[in-house]
Rosetta silent file (secondary structure, phi, psi, omega in degrees, C-alpha in Angstrom):
SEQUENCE: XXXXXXXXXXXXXXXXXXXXXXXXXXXXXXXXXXXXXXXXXXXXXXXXXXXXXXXXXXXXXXXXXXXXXXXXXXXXXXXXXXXXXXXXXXXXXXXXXXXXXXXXXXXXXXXXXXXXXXXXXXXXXXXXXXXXXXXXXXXXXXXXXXXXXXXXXXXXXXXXXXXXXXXXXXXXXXXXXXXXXXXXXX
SCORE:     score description
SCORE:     0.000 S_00000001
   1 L     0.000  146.370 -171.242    0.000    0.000    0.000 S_00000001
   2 L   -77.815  154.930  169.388    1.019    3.409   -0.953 S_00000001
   3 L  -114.112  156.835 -165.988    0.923    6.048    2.300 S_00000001
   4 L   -72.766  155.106 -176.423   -1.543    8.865    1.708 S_00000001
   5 L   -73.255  123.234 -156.019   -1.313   12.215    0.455 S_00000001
   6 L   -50.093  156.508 -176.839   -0.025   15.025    2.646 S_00000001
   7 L   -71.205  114.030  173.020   -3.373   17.548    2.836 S_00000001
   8 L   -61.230  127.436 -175.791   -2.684   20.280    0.057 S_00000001
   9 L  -101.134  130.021 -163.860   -3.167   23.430    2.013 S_00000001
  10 L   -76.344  173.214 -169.956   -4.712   26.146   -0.361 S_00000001
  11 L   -90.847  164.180  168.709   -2.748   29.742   -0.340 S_00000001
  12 L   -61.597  -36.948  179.736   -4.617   32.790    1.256 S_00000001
  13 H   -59.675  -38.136 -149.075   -5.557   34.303   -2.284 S_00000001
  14 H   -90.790    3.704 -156.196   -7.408   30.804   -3.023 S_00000001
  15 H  -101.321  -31.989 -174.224   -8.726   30.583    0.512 S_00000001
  16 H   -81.026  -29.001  161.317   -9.943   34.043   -0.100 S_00000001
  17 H   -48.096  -39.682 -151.883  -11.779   33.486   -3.933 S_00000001
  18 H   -59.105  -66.765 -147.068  -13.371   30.317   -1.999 S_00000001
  19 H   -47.414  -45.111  176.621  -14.957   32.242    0.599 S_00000001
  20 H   -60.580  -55.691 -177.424  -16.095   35.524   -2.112 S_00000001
  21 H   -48.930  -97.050 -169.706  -17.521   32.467   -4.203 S_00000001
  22 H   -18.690  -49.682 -178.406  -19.811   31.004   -0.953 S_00000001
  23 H   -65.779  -24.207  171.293  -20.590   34.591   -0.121 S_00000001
  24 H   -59.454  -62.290 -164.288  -22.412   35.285   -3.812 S_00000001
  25 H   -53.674  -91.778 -169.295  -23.881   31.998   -3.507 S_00000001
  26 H    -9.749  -52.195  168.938  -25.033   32.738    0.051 S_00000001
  27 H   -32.036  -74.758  145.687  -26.448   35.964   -1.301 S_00000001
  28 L   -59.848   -3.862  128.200  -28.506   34.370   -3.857 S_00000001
  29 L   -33.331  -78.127 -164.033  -30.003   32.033   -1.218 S_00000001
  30 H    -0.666 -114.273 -141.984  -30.591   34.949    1.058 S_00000001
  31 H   -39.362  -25.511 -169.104  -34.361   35.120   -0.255 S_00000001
  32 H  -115.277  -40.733 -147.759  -35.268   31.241   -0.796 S_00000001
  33 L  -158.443   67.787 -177.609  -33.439   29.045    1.066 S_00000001
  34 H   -10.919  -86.529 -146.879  -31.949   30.792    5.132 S_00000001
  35 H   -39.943  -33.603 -164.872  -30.154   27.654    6.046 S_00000001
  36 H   -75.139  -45.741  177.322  -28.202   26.993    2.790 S_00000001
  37 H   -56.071  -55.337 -166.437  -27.027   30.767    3.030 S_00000001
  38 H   -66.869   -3.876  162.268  -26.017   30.631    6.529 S_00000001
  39 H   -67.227  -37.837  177.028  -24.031   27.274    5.972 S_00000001
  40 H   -58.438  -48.124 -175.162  -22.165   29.255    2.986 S_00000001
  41 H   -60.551  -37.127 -179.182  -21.356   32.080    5.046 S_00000001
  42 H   -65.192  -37.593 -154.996  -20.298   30.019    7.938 S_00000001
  43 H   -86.042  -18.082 -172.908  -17.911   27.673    6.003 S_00000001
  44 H   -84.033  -63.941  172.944  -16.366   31.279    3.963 S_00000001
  45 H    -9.911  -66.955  138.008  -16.108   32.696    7.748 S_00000001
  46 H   -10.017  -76.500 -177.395  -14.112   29.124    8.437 S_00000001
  47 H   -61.756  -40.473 -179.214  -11.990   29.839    5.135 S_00000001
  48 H   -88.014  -10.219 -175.975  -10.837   33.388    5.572 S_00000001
  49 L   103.816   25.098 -173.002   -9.907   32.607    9.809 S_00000001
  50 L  -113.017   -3.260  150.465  -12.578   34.770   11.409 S_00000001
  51 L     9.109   83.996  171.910  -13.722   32.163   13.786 S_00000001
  52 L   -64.663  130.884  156.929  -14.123   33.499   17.173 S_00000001
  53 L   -65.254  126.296  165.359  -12.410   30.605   19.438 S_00000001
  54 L   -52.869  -62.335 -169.396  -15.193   30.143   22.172 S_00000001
  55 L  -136.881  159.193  178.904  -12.701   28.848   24.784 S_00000001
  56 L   -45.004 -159.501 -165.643   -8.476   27.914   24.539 S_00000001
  57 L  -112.774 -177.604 -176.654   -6.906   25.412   24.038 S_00000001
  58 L    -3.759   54.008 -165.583   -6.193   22.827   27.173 S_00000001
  59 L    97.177   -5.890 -155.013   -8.041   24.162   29.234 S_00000001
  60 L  -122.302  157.258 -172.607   -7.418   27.240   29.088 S_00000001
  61 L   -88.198  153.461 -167.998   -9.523   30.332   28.406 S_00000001
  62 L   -71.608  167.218 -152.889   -9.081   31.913   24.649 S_00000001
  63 H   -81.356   -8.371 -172.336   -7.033   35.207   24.822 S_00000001
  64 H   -93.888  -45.688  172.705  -10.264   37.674   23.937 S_00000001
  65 H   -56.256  -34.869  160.595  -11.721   35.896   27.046 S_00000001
  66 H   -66.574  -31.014  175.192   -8.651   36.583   29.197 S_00000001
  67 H   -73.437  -42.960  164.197   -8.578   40.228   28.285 S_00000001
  68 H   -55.789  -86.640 -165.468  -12.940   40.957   29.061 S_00000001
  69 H   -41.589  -30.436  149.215  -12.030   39.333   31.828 S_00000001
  70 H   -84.182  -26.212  160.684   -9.199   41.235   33.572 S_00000001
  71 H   -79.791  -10.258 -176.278  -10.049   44.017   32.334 S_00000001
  72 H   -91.339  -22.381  167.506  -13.492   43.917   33.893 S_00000001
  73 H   -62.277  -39.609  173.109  -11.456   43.050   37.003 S_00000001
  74 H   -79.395  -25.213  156.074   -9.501   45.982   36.920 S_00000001
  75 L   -99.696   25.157  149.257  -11.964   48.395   36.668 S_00000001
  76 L  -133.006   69.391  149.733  -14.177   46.931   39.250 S_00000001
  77 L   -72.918   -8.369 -155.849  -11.267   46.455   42.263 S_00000001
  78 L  -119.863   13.900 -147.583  -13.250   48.745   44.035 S_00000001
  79 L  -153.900  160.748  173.996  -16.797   46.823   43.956 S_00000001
  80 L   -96.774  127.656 -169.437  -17.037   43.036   45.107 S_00000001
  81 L  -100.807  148.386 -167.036  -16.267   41.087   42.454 S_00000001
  82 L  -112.576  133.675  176.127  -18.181   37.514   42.051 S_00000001
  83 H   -60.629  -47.655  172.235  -16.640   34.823   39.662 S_00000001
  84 H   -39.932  -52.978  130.874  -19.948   34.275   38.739 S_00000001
  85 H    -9.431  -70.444 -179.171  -20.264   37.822   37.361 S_00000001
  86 H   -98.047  -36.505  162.082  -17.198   37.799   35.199 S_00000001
  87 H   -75.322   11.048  127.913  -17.788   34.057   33.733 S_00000001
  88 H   -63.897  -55.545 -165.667  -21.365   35.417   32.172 S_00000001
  89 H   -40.349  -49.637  179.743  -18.992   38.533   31.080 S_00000001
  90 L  -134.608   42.664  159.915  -17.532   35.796   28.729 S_00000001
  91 L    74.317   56.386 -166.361  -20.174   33.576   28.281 S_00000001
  92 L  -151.054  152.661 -159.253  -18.967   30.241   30.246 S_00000001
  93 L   -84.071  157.492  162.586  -20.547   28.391   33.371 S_00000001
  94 L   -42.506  -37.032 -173.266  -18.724   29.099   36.671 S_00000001
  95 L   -59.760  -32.852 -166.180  -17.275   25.851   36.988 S_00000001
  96 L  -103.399    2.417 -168.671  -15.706   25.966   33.723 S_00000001
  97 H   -94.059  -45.603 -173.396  -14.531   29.910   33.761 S_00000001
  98 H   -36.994  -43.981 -140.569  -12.990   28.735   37.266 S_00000001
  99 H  -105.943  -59.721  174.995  -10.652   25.714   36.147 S_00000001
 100 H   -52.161  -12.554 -164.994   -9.981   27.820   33.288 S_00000001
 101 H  -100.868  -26.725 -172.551   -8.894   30.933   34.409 S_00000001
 102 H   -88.300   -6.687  170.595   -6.508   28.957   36.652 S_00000001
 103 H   -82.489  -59.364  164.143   -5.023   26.884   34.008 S_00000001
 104 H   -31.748  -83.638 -165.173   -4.701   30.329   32.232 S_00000001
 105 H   -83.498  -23.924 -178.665   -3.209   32.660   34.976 S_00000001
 106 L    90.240   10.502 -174.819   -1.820   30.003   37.266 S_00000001
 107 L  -167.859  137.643 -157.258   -3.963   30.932   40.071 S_00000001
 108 L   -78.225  145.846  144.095   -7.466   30.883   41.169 S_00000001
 109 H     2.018  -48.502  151.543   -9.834   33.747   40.573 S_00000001
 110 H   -32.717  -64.736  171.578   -9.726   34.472   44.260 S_00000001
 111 H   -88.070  -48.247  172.696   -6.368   34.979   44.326 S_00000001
 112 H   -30.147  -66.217 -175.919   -5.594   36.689   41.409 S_00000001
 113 H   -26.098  -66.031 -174.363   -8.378   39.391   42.469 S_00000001
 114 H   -58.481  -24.554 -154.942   -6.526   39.828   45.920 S_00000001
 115 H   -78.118  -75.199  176.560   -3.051   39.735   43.713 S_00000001
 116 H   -44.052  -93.558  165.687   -4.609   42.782   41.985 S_00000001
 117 H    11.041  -47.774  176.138   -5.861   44.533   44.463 S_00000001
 118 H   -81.402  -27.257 -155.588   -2.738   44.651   46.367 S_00000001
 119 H   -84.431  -36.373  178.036   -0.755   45.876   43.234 S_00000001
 120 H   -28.944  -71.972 -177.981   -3.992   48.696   43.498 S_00000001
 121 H   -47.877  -52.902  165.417   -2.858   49.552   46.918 S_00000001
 122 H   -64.470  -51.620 -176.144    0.869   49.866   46.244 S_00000001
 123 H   -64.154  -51.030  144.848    0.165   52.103   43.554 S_00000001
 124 H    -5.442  -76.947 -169.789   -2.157   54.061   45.706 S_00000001
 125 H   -62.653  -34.952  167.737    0.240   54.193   48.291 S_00000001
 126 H  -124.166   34.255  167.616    3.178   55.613   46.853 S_00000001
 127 H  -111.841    0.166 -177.324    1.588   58.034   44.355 S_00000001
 128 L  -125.118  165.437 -174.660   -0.971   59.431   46.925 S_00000001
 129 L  -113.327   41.755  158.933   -0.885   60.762   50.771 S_00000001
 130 L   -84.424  147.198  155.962   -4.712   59.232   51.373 S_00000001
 131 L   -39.975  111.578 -175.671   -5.206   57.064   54.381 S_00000001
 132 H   -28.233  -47.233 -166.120   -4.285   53.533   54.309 S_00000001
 133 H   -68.074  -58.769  177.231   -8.372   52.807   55.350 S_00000001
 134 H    -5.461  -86.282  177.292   -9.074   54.962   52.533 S_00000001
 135 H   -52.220  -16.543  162.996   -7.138   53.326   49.866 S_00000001
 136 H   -79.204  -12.960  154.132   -9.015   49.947   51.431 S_00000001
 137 H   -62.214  -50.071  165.977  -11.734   51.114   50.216 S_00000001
 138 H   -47.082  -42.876 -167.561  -10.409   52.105   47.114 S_00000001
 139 L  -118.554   31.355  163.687   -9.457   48.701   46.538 S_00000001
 140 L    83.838   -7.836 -161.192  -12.803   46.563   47.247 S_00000001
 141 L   -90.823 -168.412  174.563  -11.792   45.901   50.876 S_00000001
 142 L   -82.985  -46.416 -155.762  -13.678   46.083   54.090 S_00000001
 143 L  -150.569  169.117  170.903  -11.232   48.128   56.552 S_00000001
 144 H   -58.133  -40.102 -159.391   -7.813   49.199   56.845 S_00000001
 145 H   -55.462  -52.966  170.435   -7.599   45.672   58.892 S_00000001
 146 H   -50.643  -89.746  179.008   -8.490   43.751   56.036 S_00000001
 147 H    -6.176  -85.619  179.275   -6.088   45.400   54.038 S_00000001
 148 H   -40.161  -48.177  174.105   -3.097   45.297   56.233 S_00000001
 149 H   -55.245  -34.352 -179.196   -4.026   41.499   56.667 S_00000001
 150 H  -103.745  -30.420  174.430   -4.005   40.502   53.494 S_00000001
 151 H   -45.183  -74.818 -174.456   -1.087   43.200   51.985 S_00000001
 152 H   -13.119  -79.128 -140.024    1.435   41.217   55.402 S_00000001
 153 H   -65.021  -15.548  171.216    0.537   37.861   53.738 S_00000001
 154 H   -53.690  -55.343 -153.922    1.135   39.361   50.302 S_00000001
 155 H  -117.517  -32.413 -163.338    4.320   41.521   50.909 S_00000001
 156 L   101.331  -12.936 -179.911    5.383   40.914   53.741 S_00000001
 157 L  -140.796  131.829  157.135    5.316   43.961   55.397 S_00000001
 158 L   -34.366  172.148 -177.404    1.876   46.262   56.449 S_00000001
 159 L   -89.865  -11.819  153.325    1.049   48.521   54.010 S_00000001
 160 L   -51.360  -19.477 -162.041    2.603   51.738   56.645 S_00000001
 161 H   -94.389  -70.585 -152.788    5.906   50.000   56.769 S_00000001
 162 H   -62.533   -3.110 -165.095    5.842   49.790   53.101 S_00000001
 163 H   -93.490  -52.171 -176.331    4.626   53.007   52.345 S_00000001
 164 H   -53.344  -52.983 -173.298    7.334   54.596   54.685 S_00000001
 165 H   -76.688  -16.044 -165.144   10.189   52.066   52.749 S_00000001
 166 H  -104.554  -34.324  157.354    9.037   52.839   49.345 S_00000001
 167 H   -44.438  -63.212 -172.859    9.069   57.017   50.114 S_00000001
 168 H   -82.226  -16.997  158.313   12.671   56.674   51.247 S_00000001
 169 H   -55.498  -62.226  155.953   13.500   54.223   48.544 S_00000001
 170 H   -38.931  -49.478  168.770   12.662   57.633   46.414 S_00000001
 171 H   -57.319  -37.575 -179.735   14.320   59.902   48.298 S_00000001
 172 H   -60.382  -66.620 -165.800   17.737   57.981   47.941 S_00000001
 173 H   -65.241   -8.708  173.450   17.262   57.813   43.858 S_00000001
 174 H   -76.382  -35.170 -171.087   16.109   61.365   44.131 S_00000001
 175 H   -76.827  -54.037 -179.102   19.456   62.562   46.076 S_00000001
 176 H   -34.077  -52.216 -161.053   21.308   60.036   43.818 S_00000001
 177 H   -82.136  -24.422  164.665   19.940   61.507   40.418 S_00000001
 178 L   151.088  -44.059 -179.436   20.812   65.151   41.829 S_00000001
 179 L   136.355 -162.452 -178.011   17.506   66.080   43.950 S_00000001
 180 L  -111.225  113.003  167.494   14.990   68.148   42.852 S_00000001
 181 L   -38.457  -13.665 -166.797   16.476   71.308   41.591 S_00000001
 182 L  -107.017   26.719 -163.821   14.159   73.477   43.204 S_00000001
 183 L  -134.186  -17.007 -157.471   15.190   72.651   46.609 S_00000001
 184 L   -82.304  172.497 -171.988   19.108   72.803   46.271 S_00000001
 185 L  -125.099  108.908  144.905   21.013   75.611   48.469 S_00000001
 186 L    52.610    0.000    0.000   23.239   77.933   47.120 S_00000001
């Protein structure tokens, strides 16, 4: 027996003729016969690569779902965010947004959130002079307590200690880099 013939794979120009043929035909359907159109359109859709992927590949969620989804995370850190919530956002059951987003990100939905949250809070912290409970607000939490509680197990430090080491982290690269001119003496 012979072994079979590698798949010819058509070029883009011929992939793109197919699909302009299927769309005429589809066209001429339109009026008589739905279904027959909408298979032609679907199969030229299929031929030029315009698919939408529903969900990844092993598990994992497809990259237009990972982007609605963090991005809807990042502009609600300040709101409680529900898993539930953001897997409707990109059309998948909880169960299955869950397993996925952690195959994806490497971490569950839970933590990621808090992950964020904290990187909220550091930025918070050393571009603004608001109150640590403040900025726990700012960043979905209950209290300053909460905060500080979960920032420790994050960082390693409260978020006062860190606010105080990351100010004076500045000041050194400020005196390093020359200061701030508008401060020097004589």
């Amino acid at each position: 027996m012979s072994e079979p013939l590698p798949a010819i794979q058509p070029s883009e120009r011929t992939r793109q003729a197919a699909a302009a043929v299927l769309l005429e035909e589809a066209l001429r359907l339109l009026d008589r016969d739905l279904p027959g159109a909408r298979r032609r359109i679907e199969d030229a859709r299929e031929l030029v690569g315009h698919q939408k992927q529903t969900c990844g590949k092993n598990g994992r969620l497809a990259d237009w779902q990972l982007l609605r989804a963090s991005k809807y995370i990042r502009e609600n850190l300040h709101t409680r965010l529900r898993i539930g919530t953001v897997a409707r956002i990109v059309n998948l059951s909880p169960s299955y947004f869950s397993r996925a987003f952690k195959t994806s990100e490497g971490m569950p939905f839970s933590e990621f959130v808090l992950v964020s949250r904290i990187g909220l809070a550091k930025h918070l912290l050393t571009t603004t002079d608001r109150p640590i409970a403040q900025i726990a607000l700012e960043c979905g939490l209950a209290d300053q307590s909460h905060l500080t509680r979960i920032f420790n197990r994050f960082v390693g430090v409260p978020p006062r200690a860190w606010r105080c080491r990351s100010m004076a982290e500045a000041g050194r690269h400020a005196h390093r880099a020359g200061g701030d001119p508008a401060i020097r003496i004589g």
